[in-house]
C-alpha positions in Angstrom: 52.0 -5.4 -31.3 54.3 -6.1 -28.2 53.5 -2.5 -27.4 50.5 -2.6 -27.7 49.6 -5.5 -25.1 51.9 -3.6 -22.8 49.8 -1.0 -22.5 46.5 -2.8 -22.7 48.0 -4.5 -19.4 48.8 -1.3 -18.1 45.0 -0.1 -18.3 43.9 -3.1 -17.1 46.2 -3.1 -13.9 45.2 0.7 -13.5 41.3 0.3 -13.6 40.4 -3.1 -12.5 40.7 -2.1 -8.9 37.5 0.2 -9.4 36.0 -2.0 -11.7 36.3 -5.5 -11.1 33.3 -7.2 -10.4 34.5 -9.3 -7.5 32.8 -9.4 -4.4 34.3 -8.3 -1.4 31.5 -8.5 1.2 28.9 -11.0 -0.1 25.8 -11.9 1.9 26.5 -15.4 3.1 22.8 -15.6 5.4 19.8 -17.0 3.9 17.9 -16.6 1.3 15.1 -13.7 1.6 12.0 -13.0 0.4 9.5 -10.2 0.5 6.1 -10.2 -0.4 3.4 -7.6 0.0 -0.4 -8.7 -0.9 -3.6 -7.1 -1.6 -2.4 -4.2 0.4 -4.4 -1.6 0.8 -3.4 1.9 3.4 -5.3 5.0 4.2 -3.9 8.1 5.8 -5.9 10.5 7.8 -4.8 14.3 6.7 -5.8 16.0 10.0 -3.1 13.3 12.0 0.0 15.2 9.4 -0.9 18.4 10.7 1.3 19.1 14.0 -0.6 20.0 17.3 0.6 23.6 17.5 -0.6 24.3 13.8 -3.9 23.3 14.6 -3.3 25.5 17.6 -2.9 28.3 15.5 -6.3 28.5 14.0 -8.1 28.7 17.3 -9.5 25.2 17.3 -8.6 22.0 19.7 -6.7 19.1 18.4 -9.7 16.9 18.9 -12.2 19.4 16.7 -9.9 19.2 13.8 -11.5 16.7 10.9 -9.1 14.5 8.6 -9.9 13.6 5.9 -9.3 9.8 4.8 -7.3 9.3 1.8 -6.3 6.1 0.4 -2.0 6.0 -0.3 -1.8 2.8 -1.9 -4.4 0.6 -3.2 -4.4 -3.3 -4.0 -0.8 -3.3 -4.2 1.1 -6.8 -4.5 5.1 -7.8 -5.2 7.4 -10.2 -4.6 11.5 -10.0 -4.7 13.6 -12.4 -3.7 17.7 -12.6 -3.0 19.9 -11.8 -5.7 17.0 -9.1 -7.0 17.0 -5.1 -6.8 13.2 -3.8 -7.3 12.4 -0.2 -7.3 9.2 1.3 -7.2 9.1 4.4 -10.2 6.7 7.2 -9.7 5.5 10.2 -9.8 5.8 12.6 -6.5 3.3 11.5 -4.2 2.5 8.4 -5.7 2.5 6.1 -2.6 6.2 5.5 -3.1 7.5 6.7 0.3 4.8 5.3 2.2 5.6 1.7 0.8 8.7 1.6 2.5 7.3 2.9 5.6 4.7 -0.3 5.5 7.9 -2.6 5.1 9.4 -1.0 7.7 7.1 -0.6 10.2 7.7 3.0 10.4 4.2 4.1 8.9 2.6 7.1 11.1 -0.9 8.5 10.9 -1.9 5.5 8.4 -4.3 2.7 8.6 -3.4 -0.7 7.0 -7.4 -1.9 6.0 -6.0 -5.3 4.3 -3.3 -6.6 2.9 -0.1 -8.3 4.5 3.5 -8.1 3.9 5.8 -11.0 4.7 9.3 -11.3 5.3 10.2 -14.9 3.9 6.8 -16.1 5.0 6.3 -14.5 8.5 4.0 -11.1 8.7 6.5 -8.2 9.4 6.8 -6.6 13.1 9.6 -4.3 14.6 11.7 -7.0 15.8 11.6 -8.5 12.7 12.5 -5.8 10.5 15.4 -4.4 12.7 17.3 -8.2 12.5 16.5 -8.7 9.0 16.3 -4.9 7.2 18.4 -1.9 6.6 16.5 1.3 6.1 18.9 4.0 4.5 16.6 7.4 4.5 17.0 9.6 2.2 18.5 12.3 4.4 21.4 11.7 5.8 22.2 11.7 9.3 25.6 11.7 9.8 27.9 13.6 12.2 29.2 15.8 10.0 33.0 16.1 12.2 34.1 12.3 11.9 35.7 11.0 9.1 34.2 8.1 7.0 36.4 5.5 8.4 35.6 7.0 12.6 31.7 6.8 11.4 31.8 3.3 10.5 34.0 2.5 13.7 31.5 4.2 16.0 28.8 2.2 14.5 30.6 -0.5 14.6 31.5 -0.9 17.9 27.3 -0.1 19.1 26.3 -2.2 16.4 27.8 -5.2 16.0 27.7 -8.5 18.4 29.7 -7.8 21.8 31.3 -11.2 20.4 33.2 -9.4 17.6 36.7 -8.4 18.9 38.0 -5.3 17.6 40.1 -6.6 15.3 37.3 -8.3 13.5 35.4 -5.1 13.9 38.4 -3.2 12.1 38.3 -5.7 9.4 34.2 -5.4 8.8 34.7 -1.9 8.2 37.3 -1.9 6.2 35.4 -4.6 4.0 32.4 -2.3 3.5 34.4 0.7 2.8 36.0 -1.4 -0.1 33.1 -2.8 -0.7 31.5 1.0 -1.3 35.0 2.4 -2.6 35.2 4.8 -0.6 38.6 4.2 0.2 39.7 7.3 -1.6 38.0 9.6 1.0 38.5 7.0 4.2 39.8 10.2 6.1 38.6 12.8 5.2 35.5 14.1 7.3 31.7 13.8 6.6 30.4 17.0 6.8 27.1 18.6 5.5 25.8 21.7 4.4 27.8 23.5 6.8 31.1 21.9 7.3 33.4 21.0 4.3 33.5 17.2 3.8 32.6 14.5 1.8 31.2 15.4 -2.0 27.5 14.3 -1.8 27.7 10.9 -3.5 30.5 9.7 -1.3 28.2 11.2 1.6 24.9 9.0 0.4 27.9 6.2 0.1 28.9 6.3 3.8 25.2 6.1 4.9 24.5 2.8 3.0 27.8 1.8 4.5 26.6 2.3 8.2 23.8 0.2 7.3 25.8 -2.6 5.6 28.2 -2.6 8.5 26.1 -5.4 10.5 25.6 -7.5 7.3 21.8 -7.1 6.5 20.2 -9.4 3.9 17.5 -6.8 3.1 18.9 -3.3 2.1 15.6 -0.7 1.6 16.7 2.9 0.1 14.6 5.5 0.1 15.0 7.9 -2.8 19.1 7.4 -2.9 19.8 9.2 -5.8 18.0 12.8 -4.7 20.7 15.7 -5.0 22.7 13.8 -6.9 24.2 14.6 -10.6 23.5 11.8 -13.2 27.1 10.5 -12.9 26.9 10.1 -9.6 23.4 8.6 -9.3 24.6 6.3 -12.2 27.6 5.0 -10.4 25.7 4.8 -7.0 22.7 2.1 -8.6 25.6 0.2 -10.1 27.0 -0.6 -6.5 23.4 -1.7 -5.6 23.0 -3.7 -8.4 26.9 -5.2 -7.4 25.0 -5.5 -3.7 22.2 -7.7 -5.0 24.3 -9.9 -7.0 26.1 -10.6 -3.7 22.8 -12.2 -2.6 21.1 -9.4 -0.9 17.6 -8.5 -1.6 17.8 -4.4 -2.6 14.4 -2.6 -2.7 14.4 1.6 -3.4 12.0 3.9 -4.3 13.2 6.6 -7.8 11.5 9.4 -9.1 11.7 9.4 -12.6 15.2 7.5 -13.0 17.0 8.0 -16.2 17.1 5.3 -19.2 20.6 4.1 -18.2 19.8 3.8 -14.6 16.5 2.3 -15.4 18.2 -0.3 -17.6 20.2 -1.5 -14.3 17.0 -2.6 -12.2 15.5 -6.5 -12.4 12.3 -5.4 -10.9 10.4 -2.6 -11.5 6.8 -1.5 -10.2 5.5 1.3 -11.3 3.2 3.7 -8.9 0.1 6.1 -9.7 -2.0 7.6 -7.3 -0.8 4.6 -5.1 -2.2 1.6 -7.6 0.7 -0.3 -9.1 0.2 0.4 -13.3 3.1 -2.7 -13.9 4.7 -4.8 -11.9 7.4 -7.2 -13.6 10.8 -7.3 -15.1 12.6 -3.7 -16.0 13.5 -5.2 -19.5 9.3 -5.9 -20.1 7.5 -2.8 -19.4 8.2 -1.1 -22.4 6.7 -3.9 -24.4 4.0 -4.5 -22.0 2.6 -1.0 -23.0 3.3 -1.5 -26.6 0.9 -4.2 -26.2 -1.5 -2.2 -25.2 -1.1 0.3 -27.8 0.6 2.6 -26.2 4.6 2.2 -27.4 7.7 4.4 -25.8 8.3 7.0 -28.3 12.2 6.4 -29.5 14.8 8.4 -27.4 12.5 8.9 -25.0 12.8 7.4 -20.8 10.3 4.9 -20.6 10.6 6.5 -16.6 9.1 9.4 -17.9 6.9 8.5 -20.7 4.5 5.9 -18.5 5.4 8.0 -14.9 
């Protein structure tokens, strides 16, 4: 028996480090909320088309007709602090350009109705860059820094000229234990091209860069593309440890898997840019059933109703 507490304590000094559920870097702003109502956005297929494609079939920008097509329809939500949504689709569902809306980076679309307020106030550019963190889903690193000379180049254009470097230092060394990627601190980036950084660490150190300046509001666009199911797995769990810390965590999945699904709070679900369910993760499945139409057993619920 003595033994065998000795070694329990062992394994419990060996792993906790990874998987304690403490805190280290815990959203201490306000409280945020995001709503989107009634919206309803068109894009015009003739403005996607670059100028010198249209060039190529002998016609003049100006004589080339779009073609209005409606990306998301009636579509409303709410999430507030301490929540992680994420909006489950099908490619081209309207997912993508939902986080574009939020952002204000939507291009070649019209917005006919609908608002979407950041905790009560209609969302502008100068809004969303003090309150929200967009993390794309490429990543645009430079590929020859290591993790920990990223996040002190950022850190020194992006934080307040008030910060002194030693409380610059100690920001960055709180999100990279915050993101655990301590293991790979210095070792370089790189991409396709230059050996680095395994692709999850990668997708790690570009949330990181965002997180650096302590945003309330973290938006992801697709962050699990490219990445194996252990991977993606472990990278929503640090999201879902980011909400807890009183963060607001929106992201856009194609077709997660169960596990991963299981970790959300929020959930809409996108089709042909009309939103089928909006409501807790844990509900959809029996919403459906209600209607007759239950989750065969060991199947995703993702994929079933996506």
């Amino acid at each position: 028996n003595v033994l065998q507490t000795e070694m329990i304590k062992t394994y419990k000094e060996l792993f906790s480090a990874e998987e304690d559920n403490s805190l280290y870097f815990t959203y201490s702003g306000r409280c945020n909320e995001l709503e989107v109502k009634n919206l309803h956005y068109q894009v015009d297929t003739a403005a996607q088309i670059p100028w010198y494609e249209r060039l190529s079939e002998f016609k003049l920008p100006w004589e080339m007709k779009g073609n209005k097509q409606t990306a998301i329809s009636k579509l409303s939500l709410r999430v507030r602090s301490g929540q992680m949504l994420a909006v489950i689709g099908s490619s081209g569902c309207g997912k993508t350009s939902l986080l574009d809306i939020i952002t204000c980076r939507d291009e070649g679309g019209t917005m006919k109705s609908g608002q979407v307020l950041i905790n009560g106030t209609p969302n502008t550019p100068q809004l969303v860059k003090k309150s929200i963190a967009h993390v794309r889903q490429d990543d645009r690193l430079l590929p020859h820094l290591t993790v920990r000379e990223t996040l002190s180049f950022v850190a020194k254009l992006r934080l307040p000229t008030r910060f002194t470097q030693e409380q610059r230092d100690q920001r960055v060394d709180d999100v990279i234990a915050e993101l655990r990627l301590r293991q790979c601190a210095n070792t370089r980036v790189g991409n396709d091209y230059v050996r680095g950084v395994s692709g999850g660490e990668r997708r790690r150190v570009s949330i990181a860069v965002q997180l650096l300046w302590n945003p309330g509001i973290l938006i992801l666009d697709e962050p699990t593309s490219g990445l194996d199911s252990f991977t993606a797995h472990n990278l929503v769990i640090t999201l879902s440890r980011l909400a807890r810390g009183n963060r607001l965590v929106l992201l856009s999945v194609h077709q997660p898997r169960s596990d991963i699904f299981q970790l959300f709070d929020l959930v809409v679900l996108l089709s042909s840019g009309s939103a089928v369910y909006c409501g807790p993760a844990r509900d959809m499945v029996p919403y459906f059933t209600a209607l007759g139409h239950p989750c065969p057993r060991y199947c995703n619920p993702s994929d079933f109703y996506g």
